[in-house]
C-alpha positions in Angstrom: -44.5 58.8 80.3 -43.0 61.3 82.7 -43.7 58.9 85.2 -41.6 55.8 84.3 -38.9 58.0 82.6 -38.8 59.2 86.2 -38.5 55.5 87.7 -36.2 54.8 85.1 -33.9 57.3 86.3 -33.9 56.4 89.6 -32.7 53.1 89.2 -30.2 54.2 87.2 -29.0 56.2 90.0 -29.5 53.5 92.2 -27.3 51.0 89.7 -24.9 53.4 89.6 -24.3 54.3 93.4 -24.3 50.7 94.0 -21.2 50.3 91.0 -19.4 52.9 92.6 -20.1 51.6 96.4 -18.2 48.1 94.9 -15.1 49.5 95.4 -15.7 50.3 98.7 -16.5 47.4 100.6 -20.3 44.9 100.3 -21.1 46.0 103.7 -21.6 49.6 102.6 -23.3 48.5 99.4 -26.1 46.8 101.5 -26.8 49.4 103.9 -26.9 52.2 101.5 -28.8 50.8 98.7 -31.2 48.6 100.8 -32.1 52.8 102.9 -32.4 54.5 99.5 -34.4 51.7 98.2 -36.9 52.0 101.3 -37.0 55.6 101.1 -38.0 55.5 97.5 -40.8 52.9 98.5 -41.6 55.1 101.8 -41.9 58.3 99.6 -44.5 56.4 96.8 -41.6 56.5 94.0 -41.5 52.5 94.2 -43.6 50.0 95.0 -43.0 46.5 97.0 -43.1 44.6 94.1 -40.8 47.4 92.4 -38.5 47.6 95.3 -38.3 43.6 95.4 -36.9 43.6 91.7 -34.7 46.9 92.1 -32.9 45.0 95.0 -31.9 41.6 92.8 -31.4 43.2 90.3 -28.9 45.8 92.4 -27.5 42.6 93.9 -26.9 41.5 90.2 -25.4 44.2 89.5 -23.3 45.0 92.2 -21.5 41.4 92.2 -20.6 42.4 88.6 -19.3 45.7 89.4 -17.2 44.1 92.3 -16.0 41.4 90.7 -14.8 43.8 88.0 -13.1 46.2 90.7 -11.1 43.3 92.4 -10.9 40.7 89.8 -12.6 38.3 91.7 -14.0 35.2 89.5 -17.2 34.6 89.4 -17.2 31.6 92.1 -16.6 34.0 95.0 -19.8 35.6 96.3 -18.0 37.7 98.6 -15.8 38.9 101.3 -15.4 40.7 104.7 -13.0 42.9 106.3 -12.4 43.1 109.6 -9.5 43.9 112.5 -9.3 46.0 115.7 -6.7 47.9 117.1 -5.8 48.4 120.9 -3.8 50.2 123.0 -1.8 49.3 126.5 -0.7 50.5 129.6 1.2 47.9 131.8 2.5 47.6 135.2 3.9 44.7 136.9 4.9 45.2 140.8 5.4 43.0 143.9 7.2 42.6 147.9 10.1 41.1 146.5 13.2 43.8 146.4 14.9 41.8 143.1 11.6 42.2 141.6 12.1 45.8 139.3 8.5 47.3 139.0 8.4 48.1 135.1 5.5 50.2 133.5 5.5 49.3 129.3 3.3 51.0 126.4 2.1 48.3 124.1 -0.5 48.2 121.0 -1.7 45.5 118.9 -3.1 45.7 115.4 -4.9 43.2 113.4 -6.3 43.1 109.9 -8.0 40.4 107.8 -9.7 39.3 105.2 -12.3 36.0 104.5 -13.3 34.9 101.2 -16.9 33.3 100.7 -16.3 30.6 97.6 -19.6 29.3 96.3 -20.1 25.3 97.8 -19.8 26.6 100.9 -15.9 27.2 101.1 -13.9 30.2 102.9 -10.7 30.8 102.9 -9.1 33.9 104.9 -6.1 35.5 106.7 -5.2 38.0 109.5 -2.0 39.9 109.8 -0.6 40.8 113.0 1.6 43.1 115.2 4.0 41.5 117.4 7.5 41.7 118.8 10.1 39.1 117.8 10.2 36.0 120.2 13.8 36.1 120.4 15.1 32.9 121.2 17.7 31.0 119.4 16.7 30.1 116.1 13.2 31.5 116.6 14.2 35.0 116.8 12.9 35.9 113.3 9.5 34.7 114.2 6.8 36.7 116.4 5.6 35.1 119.7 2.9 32.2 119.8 1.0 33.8 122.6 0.8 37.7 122.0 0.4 40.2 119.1 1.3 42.7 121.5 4.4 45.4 120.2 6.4 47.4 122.8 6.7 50.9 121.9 10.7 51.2 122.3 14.0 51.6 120.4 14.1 55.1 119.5 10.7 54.5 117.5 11.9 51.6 115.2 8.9 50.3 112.9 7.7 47.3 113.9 6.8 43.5 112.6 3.7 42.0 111.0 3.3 38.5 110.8 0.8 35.9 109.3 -1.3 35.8 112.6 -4.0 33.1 110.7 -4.0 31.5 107.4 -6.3 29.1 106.3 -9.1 27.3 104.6 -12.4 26.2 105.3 -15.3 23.8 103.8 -18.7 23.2 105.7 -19.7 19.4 104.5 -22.6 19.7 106.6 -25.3 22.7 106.5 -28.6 21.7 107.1 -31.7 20.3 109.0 -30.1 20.0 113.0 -26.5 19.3 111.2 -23.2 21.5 110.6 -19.6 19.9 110.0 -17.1 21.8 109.3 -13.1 21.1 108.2 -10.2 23.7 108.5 -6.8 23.4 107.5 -3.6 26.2 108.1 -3.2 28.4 110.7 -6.7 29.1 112.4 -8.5 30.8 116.0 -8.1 28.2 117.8 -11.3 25.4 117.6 -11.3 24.6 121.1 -13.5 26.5 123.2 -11.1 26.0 126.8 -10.3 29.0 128.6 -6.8 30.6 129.3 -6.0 28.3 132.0 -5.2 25.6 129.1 -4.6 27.9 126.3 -3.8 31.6 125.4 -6.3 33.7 123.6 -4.0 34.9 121.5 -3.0 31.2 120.6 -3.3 30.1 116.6 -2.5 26.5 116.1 -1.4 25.1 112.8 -2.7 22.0 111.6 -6.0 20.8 110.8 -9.5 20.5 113.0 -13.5 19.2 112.7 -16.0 21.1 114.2 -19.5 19.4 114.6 -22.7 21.6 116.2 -25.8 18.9 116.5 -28.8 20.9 117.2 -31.1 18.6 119.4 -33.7 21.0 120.0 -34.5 24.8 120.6 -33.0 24.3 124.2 -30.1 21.5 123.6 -27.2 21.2 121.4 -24.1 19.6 121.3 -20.5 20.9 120.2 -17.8 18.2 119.1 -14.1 19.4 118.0 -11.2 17.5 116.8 -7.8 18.4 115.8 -4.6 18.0 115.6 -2.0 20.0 115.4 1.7 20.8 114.4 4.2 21.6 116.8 7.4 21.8 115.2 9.8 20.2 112.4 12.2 18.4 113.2 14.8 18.0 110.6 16.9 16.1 112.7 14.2 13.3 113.7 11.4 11.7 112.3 9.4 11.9 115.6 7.6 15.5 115.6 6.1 16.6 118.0 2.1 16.9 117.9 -1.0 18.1 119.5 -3.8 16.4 119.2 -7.5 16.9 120.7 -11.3 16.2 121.3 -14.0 17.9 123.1 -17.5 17.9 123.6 -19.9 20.7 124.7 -23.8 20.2 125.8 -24.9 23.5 125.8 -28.4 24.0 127.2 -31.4 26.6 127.6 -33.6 25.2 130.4 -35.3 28.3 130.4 -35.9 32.5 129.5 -33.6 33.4 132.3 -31.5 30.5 132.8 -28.7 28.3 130.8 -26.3 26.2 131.3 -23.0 24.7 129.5 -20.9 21.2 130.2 -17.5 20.3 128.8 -15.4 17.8 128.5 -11.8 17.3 126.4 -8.6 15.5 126.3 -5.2 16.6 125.1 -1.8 15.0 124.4 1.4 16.0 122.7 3.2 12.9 121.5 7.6 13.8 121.3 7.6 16.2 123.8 10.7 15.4 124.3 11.6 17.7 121.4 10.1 20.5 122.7 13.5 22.2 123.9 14.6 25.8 124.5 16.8 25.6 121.9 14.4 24.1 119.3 10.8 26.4 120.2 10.0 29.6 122.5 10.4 29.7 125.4 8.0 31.9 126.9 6.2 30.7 129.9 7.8 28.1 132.7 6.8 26.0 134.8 7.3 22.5 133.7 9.7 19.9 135.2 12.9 20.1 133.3 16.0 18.1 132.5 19.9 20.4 132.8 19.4 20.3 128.8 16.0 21.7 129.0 14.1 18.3 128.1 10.3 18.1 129.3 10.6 15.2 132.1 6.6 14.1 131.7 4.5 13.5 129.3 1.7 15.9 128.9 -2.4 14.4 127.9 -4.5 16.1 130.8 -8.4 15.3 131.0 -10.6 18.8 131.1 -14.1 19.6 131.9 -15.9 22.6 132.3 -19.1 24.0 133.7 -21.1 27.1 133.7 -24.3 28.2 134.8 -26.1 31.6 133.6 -29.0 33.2 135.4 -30.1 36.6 133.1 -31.7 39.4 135.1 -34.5 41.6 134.1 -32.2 44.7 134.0 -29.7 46.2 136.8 -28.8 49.4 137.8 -26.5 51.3 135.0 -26.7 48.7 132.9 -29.0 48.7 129.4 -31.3 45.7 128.6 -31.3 42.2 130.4 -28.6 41.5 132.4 -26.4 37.7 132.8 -24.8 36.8 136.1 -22.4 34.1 135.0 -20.6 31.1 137.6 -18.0 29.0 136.0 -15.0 26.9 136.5 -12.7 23.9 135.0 -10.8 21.8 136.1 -7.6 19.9 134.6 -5.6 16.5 136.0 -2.6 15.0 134.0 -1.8 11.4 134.2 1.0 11.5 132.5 3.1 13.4 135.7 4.2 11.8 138.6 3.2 15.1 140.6 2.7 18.1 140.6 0.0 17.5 138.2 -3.8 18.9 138.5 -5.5 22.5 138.0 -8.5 24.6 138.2 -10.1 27.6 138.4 -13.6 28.7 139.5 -15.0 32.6 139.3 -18.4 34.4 138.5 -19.2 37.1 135.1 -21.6 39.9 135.9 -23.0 41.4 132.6 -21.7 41.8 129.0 -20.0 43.8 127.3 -19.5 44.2 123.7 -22.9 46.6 123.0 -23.3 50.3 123.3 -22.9 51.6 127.4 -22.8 47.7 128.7 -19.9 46.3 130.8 -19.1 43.1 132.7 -17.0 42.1 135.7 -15.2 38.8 136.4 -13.5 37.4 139.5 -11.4 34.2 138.9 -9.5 31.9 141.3 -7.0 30.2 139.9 -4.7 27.1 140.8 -2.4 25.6 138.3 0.2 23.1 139.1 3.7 22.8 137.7 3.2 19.5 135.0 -1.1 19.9 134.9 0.0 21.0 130.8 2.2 22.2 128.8 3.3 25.5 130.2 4.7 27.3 126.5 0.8 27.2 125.6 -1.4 28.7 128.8 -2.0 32.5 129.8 1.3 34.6 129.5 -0.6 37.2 131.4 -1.4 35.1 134.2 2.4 34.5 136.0 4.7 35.4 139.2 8.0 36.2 140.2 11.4 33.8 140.0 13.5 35.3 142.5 16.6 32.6 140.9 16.8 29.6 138.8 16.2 26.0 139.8 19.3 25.5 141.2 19.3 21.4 141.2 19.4 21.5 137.0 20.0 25.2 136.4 17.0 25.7 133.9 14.3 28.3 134.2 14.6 32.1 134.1 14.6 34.9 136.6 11.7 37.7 136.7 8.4 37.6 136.4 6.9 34.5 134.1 3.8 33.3 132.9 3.2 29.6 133.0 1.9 27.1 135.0 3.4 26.6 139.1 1.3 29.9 139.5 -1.8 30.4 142.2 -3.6 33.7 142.5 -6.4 36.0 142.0 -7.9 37.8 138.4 -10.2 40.9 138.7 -11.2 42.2 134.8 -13.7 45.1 134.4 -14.8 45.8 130.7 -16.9 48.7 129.3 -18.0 49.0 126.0 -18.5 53.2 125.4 -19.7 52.4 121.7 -20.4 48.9 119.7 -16.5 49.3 118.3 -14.7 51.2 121.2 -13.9 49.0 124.7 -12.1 50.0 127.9 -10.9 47.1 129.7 -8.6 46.9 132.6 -7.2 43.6 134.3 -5.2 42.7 137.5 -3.3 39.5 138.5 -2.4 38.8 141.6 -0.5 35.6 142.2 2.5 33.6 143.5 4.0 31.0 142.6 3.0 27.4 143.9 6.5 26.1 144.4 9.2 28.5 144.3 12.5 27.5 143.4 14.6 26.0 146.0 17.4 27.4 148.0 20.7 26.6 146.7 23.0 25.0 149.9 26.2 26.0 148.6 25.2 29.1 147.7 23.9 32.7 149.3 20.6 32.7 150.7 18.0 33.9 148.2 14.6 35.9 149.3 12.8 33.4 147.5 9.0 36.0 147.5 6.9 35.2 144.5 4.0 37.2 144.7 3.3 40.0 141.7 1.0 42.1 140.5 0.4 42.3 137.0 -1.9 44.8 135.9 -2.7 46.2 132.2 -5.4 49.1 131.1 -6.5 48.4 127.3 -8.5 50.8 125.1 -9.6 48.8 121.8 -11.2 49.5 118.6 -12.8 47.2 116.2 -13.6 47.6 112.9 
C-alpha cells in the first residue's frame, strides 16, 4: 500500500509540473517531463511499461492544461517560438575622394510564432525590426531586403513590421511523396542564392513545393510560385513574379554529394515598376528619364555544387565539408548587358557548438541579367554621379546589379545559439556611369569596400 500511494504521488507531481510547464512553452514540457520520467525509471520508482503510460497520459494532460492556458481549440496540437537577435558593426570605404567612408551600428530582431492545426496545416508569423524605406509613397513601409535598424536620432524607438504572414497545408506526406501549398507573405521557396535574390527577401503571393524522394541517395526538389509585386490602382496590368525550379540533390557516397539546379523567372508589367510607385533600393537596371525599366526581365538559372566531407580538420569538431559551387544567370529579355555568375568554395559549417566555415565568392553580375530591386543590397559599389544621358540613378554606394567583385565571409559559432560572423565585399562596378561632355570632368572610381562584423543570437 505504501508503495503505490508512493507511485501515486509521483505522478501527481509529474501531472502537475507538466500543468504548470504549459504556460511556459511545449518545448520545456518535453524535456523536463520526458528527464524526470527517466530518472524515476533509472532510480526503480517506475517501470518501462509504467513510464510508457505516465508519458501519454502527461502528453494528455499537458495539451489540456495548454490549451486551457492559451485558449487554443482543441484542433491545434501545437506551436513553436522562435527568433534571433543580432548585432552590427559596419564600414564601407574605397579610392574614390567623393566616396565618404561611414561606420553605422545596426541590430535586427525577429520573433515568431507557427501554429500546428491537426490535417496537417500551419499557419505562422514573424515580426521584424527595420528602418522605413523612405521613398515616395512607400515611406511608411520597412525595406524589402533588410530588417536591419540604424541606431540614430537621438535614440528614437524604432519600427516592427509583419516580416512573414502566412499559411500552410501539406497535401502530400507520405511513402517518397511531400507537396506542400503556401499562401501570404512567406521565406522565400526558392532555394537561389543572393546573386538572384536577398536573404532577407519575403515575397507575397502564393507557392508549391514538391520533395520526390527517389532513393536514400537521390531526390528531387520542384517549386512554383508566383508572386505579387505591387497594386496598381491606376491599371489593370500588375506587375508579377512568377517561377519554377528543379533541384536533383544527390548522395553518391559517405564523403561525397552533390546538388544540380535549374529555374526560370519573369515579371510580366515591369513597366510599372517605377521609383515613384515601389523602393528603390538597389540600381543597376537600364532606365527610361521617368525611371521606366527599358527590358523585360525572365533570366534562365542553374546551379551546381559539389561537397567532399573530411574525416576531421585541425580546430574544427567532428567531420568536416569542403563545399565548390556556382550559378550562373542569362536574360533574353535584354538586348545587352545581360548575363551573370558567380563561382566560390565553403570550408566547414557552422551552426553547432565551436564549428565555423569560410567562403570565397567571385562574383559577376551584369547591369539587365535581373531585376536589380530584388538581389544582395550588401553586395554593391560606388556611383561617383548619375547617368547623365537620362538623369536617373543615385550617387554613393549601391547595391544592385552592374557590380563585379570579391566576397570573403568567416563564421564561428561559440555556442549552438550564439554566432560571430564577419563579411567583406570588395567590388566595382561593371560599367560606371558615363562622363557628362558638357559638364566638369567626374573621377568616375567605383571600387568599395563594404565590410560588416555580426554577433547573433537565436532562440
Amino acid at each position: 500500500m505504501k508503495t503505490y500511494k508512493s507511485k501515486t504521488k509521483t505522478k501527481l507531481a509529474l501531472f502537475a509540473s507538466a500543468t504548470a510547464l504549459a504556460a511556459l512553452a511545449p518545448q520545456v514540457h518535453a524535456q523536463s517531463s520526458d528527464a524526470l520520467i527517466d530518472k524515476l525509471v533509472d532510480k526503480g520508482v517506475l517501470t518501462v511499461d509504467e513510464a510508457k503510460d505516465l508519458r501519454v497520459e502527461a502528453d494528455k494532460d499537458f495539451k489540456t492544461a495548454l490549451q486551457a492556458k492559451t485558449g487554443m481549440p482543441d484542433y491545434v496540437t501545437g506551436y513553436k517560438i522562435s527568433g534571433d537577435f543580432r548585432g552590427r558593426f559596419e564600414q564601407f570605404s574605397g579610392d574614390n575622394a567623393a566616396l565618404v567612408d561611414r561606420t553605422r551600428l545596426r541590430y535586427r530582431l525577429r520573433f515568431g510564432i507557427v501554429a500546428s492545426i491537426m490535417d496537417n496545416l500551419e499557419a505562422g508569423f514573424r515580426l521584424g525590426s527595420g528602418d522605413a524605406s523612405g521613398v515616395g509613397s512607400q515611406s511608411a513601409t520597412g525595406g524589402p531586403l533588410s530588417n536591419n535598424s540604424t541606431m540614430q536620432d537621438n535614440f528614437t524607438k524604432k519600427m516592427i513590421y509583419i516580416d512573414t504572414a502566412y499559411g500552410k497545408w501539406t497535401a502530400v506526406n507520405s511513402g517518397n511523396w511531400l507537396v506542400s501549398a503556401t499562401i501570404g507573405k512567406m521565406e522565400n521557396p526558392f532555394n537561389f542564392t543572393p546573386m538572384v535574390f536577398d536573404p532577407d527577401l519575403t515575397p507575397e503571393g502564393a507557392a508549391l513545393q514538391t520533395v520526390i524522394t527517389i532513393n536514400d541517395k537521390h531526390s528531387l526538389a520542384l517549386t512554383g510560385g508566383a508572386f505579387v509585386m505591387d497594386e496598381e490602382k491606376g491599371s489593370t496590368f500588375d506587375p508579377f513574379l512568377c517561377g519554377g525550379q528543379i533541384t536533383w540533390n544527390a548522395k553518391w557516397a559517405d564523403k561525397l554529394a552533390s546538388s544540380l539546379g535549374f529555374g526560370a523567372l519573369f515579371i510580366n508589367s515591369q513597366k510599372s515598376l517605377t521609383q515613384a510607385n515601389v523602393p528603390y533600393v538597389n540600381q543597376g537596371n537600364s532606365r527610361s528619364s521617368t525611371g521606366v525599366l527599358l527590358y523585360k526581365y525572365e533570366p534562365l538559372i542553374a546551379d551546381a555544387s559539389v561537397t567532399y566531407t573530411l574525416d576531421s580538420f585541425p580546430l574544427y569538431p567532428g567531420a568536416f565539408p569542403i563545399k565548390v559551387a556556382g550559378e550562373g544567370i542569362a536574360n533574353p529579355g535584354a538586348a545587352n548587358n545581360n548575363t551573370g555568375f558567380w563561382t566560390g568554395i565553403t570550408f566547414g559549417k557552422s551552426g553547432a557548438k565551436k564549428t565555423w566555415d569560410l567562403t570565397y565568392r567571385y562574383e559577376y553580375l551584369q547591369a539587365d541579367a535581373w531585376y536589380d530591386q530584388l538581389v544582395d543590397d550588401d553586395n554593391g559599389a560606388y556611383y561617383a554621379t548619375v547617368h547623365y544621358a537620362n538623369n536617373t540613378g543615385t550617387a554613393g554606394y549601391m547595391g544592385g546589379t552592374n557590380v563585379k567583385g570579391h566576397m570573403v565571409k568567416l563564421n564561428y559559432s561559440f555556442t549552438d545559439s550564439l554566432t560571430f560572423s564577419a563579411t567583406c565585399f570588395i567590388n566595382d562596378l561593371i560599367n560606371p556611369p558615363a562622363q557628362n561632355p558638357s559638364g566638369k570632368k567626374a573621377d568616375l572610381t567605383s571600387n568599395a569596400i563594404h565590410f560588416y562584423a555580426d554577433v547573433m543570437w537565436k532562440f
